[in-house]
PALUMLUM-468126 format. One line per 5 residues: their letters; for each residue y, z negated, x of C-alpha. Coordinates in Angstrom, 2 decimals, always signed. Each point is the difference from the previous one (the first is absolute). Example, Ala and Ser with C-alpha at 12.3 -4.5 7.8 and 13.67 -1.06 7.14 Angstrom:
// PALUMLUM-468126
AS	-4.50,-7.80,+12.30 ~ +3.44,+0.66,+1.37
//
This chain:
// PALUMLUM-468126
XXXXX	-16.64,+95.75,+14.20 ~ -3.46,+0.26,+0.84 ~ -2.39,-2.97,-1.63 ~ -3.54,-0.62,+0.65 ~ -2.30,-0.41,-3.32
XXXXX	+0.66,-2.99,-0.48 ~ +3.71,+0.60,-0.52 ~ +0.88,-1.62,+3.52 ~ +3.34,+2.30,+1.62 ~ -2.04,+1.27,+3.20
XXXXX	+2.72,+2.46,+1.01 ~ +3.66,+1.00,-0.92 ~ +0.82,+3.01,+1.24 ~ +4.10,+0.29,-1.34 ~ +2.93,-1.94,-0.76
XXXXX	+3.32,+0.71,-1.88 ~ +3.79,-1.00,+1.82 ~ +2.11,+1.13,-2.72 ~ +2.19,+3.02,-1.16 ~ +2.00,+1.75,+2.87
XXXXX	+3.90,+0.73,-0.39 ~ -1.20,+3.82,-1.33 ~ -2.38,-1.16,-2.39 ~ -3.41,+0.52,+1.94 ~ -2.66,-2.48,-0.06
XXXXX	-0.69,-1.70,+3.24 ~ -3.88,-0.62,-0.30 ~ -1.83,-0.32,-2.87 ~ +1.34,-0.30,-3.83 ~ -2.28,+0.47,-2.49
XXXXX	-2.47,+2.31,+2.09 ~ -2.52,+2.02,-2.08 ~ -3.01,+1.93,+1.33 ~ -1.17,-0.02,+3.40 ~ -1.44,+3.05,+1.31
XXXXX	-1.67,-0.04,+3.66 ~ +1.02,+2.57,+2.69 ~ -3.08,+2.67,+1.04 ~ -0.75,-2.44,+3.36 ~ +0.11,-3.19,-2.33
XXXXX	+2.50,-1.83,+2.32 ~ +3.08,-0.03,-2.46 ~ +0.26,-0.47,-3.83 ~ +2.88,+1.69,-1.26 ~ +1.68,-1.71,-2.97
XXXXX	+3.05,+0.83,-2.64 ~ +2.76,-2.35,-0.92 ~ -0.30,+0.04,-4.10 ~ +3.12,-1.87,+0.01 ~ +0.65,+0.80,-3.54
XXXXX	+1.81,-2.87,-2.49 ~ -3.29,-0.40,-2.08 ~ +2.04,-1.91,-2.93 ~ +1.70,+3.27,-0.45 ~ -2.23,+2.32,+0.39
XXXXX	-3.08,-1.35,-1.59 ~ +1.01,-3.08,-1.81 ~ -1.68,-2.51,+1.92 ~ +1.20,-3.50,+0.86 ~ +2.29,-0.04,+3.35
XXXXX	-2.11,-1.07,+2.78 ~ +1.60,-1.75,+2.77 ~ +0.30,+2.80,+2.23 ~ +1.88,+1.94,-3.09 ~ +3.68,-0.22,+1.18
XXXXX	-0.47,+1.20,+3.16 ~ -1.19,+3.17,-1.68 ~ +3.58,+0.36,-1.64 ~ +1.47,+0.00,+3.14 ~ -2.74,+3.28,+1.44
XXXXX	+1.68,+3.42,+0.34 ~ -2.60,+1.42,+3.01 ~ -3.56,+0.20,-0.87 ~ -2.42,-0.34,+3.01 ~ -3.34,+0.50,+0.99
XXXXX	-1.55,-2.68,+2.11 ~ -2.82,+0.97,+3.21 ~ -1.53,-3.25,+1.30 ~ -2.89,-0.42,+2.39 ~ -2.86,-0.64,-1.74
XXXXX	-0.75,-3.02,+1.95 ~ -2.46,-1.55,-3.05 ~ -2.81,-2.10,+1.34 ~ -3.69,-0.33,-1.35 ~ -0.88,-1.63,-3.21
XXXXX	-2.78,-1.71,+1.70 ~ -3.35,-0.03,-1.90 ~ -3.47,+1.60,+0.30 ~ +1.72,+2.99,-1.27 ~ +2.24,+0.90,+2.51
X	-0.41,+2.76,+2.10
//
């Protein structure tokens, strides 16, 4: 999600439709960093995907299970389709 600074969602750029039969992510679980490509047209994003309550002892979220079910990490490439802010600062 992209959000202006005001905290309005301006863009959203990924979705997540649930844990294929092997395991993989389809979309976006959990995605961490977000790394551009060289021309700036795609971000390219891993699938953390990792059961946080286990790993790190925090509280389950309510994506949590479906990271139980994740046997196929994944990295993500989107287009970078992010609009303005808006704003005298915007170039």
């Amino acid at each position: 999600m992209v959000v202006d600074p005001t905290g309005k969602v301006i863009a959203k750029l990924g979705d997540f439709d649930g844990i294929s039969e092997d395991g993989t992510p389809r979309g976006l679980l959990f995605p961490t960093s977000r790394p551009f490509s060289r021309d700036g047209k795609y971000i390219y994003t891993p699938n953390f995907a990792v059961y946080l309550p286990y790993y790190a002892g925090a509280e389950a979220s309510i994506d949590s299970a479906w990271t139980l079910q994740v046997k196929h990490f994944t990295v993500s490439r989107l287009l970078a389709k992010i609009p303005p802010l808006g704003g005298d600062d915007d170039n």
